[in-house]
C-alpha positions as a Markdown table, in Angstrom:
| # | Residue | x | y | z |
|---|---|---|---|---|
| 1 | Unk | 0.0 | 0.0 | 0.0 |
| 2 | Unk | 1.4 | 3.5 | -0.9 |
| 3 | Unk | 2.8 | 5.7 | 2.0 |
| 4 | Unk | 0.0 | 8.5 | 2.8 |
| 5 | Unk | 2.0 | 11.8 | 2.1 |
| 6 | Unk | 0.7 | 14.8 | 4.3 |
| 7 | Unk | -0.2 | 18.2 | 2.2 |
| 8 | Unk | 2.8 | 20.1 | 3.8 |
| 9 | Unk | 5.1 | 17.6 | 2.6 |
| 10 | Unk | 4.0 | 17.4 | -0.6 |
| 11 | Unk | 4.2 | 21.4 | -1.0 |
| 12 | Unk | 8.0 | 20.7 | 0.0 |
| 13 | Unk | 8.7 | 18.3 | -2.1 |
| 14 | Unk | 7.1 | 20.2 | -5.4 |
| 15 | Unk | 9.2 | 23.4 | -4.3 |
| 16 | Unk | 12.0 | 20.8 | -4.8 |
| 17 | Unk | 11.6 | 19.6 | -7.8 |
| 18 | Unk | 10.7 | 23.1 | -9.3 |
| 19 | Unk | 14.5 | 23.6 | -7.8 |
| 20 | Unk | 15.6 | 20.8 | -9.4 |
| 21 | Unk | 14.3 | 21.8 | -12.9 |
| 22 | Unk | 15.8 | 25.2 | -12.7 |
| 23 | Unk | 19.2 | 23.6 | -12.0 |
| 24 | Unk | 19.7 | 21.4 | -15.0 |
| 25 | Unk | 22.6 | 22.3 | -16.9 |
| 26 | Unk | 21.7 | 23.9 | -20.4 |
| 27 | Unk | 23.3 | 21.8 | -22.9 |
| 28 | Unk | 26.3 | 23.3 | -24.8 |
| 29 | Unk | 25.4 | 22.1 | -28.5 |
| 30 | Unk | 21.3 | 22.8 | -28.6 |
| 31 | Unk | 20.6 | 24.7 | -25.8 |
| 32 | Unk | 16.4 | 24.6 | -25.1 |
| 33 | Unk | 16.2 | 22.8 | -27.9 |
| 34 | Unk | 17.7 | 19.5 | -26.9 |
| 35 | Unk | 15.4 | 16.9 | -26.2 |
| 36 | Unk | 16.4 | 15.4 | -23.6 |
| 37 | Unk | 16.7 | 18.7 | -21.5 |
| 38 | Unk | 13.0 | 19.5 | -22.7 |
| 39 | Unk | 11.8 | 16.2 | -21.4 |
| 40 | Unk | 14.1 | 16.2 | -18.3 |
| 41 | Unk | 12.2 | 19.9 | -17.1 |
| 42 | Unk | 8.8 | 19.0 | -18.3 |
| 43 | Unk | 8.8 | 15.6 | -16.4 |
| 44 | Unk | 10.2 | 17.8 | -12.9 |
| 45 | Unk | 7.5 | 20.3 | -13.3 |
| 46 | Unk | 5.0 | 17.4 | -14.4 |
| 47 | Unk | 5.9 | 15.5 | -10.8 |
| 48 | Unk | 5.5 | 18.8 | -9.1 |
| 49 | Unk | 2.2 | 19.4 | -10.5 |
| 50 | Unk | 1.4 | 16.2 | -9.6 |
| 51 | Unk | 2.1 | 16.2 | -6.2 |
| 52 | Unk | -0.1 | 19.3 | -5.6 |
| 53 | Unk | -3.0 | 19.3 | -8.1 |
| 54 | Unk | -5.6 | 17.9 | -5.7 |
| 55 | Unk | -4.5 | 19.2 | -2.1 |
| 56 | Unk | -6.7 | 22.3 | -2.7 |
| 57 | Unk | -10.0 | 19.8 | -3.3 |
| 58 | Unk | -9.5 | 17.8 | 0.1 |
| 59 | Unk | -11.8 | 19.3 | 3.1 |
| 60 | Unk | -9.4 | 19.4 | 5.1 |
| 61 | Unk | -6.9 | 22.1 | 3.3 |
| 62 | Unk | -7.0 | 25.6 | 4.9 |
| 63 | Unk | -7.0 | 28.7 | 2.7 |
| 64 | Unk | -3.5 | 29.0 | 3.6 |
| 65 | Unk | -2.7 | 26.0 | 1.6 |
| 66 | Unk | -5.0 | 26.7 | -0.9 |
| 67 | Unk | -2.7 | 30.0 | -1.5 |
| 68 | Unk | 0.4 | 28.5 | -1.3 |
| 69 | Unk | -0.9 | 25.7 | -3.9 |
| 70 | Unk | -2.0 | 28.7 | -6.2 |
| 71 | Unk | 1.8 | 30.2 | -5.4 |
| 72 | Unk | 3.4 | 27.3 | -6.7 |
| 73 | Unk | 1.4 | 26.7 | -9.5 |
| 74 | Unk | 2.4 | 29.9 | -10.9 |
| 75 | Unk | 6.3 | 28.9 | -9.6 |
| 76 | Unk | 5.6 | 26.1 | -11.6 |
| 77 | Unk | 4.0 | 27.9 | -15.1 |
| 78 | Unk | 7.4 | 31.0 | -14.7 |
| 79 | Unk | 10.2 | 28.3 | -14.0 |
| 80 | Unk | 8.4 | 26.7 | -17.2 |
| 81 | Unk | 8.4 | 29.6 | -19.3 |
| 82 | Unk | 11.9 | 30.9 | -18.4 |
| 83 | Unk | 13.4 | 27.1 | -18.7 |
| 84 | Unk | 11.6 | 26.9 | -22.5 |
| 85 | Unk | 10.5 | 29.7 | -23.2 |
């Protein structure tokens, strides 16, 4: 059975793996358009949307978290703009 992961937790780990995303090297040869670096960010940001997109649609989430789920959402949609765009 899969280990329950609290909300507060999961907001940690998503910051994380925004940070992670933002520190892969740009290749030298292709830059933002290697393939491999495109799928290595989107997958990153893909996990960290994952591991927030329903914390804001449990009862028990307070409209703090709510906020801070909105906050790295956008996180999320800049780091992916900036890393691709």
């Amino acid at each position: 059975m899969a280990k329950l992961i609290l909300a507060a937790e999961r907001l940690i780990r998503a910051r994380k793996l925004i940070q992670k995303a933002l520190e892969i090297p740009l290749p030298l040869g292709s830059g933002k358009n290697d393939l491999s670096y495109i799928a290595g960010v989107k997958d990153l940001l893909w996990q960290a949307r994952g591991m927030i997109k329903f914390i804001s649609m449990t009862p028990s989430a307070t409209p703090e978290v709510k906020q801070e789920v909105k906050e790295i959402f956008t996180e999320i949609d800049r780091a992916e703009r900036e890393l691709l765009g």
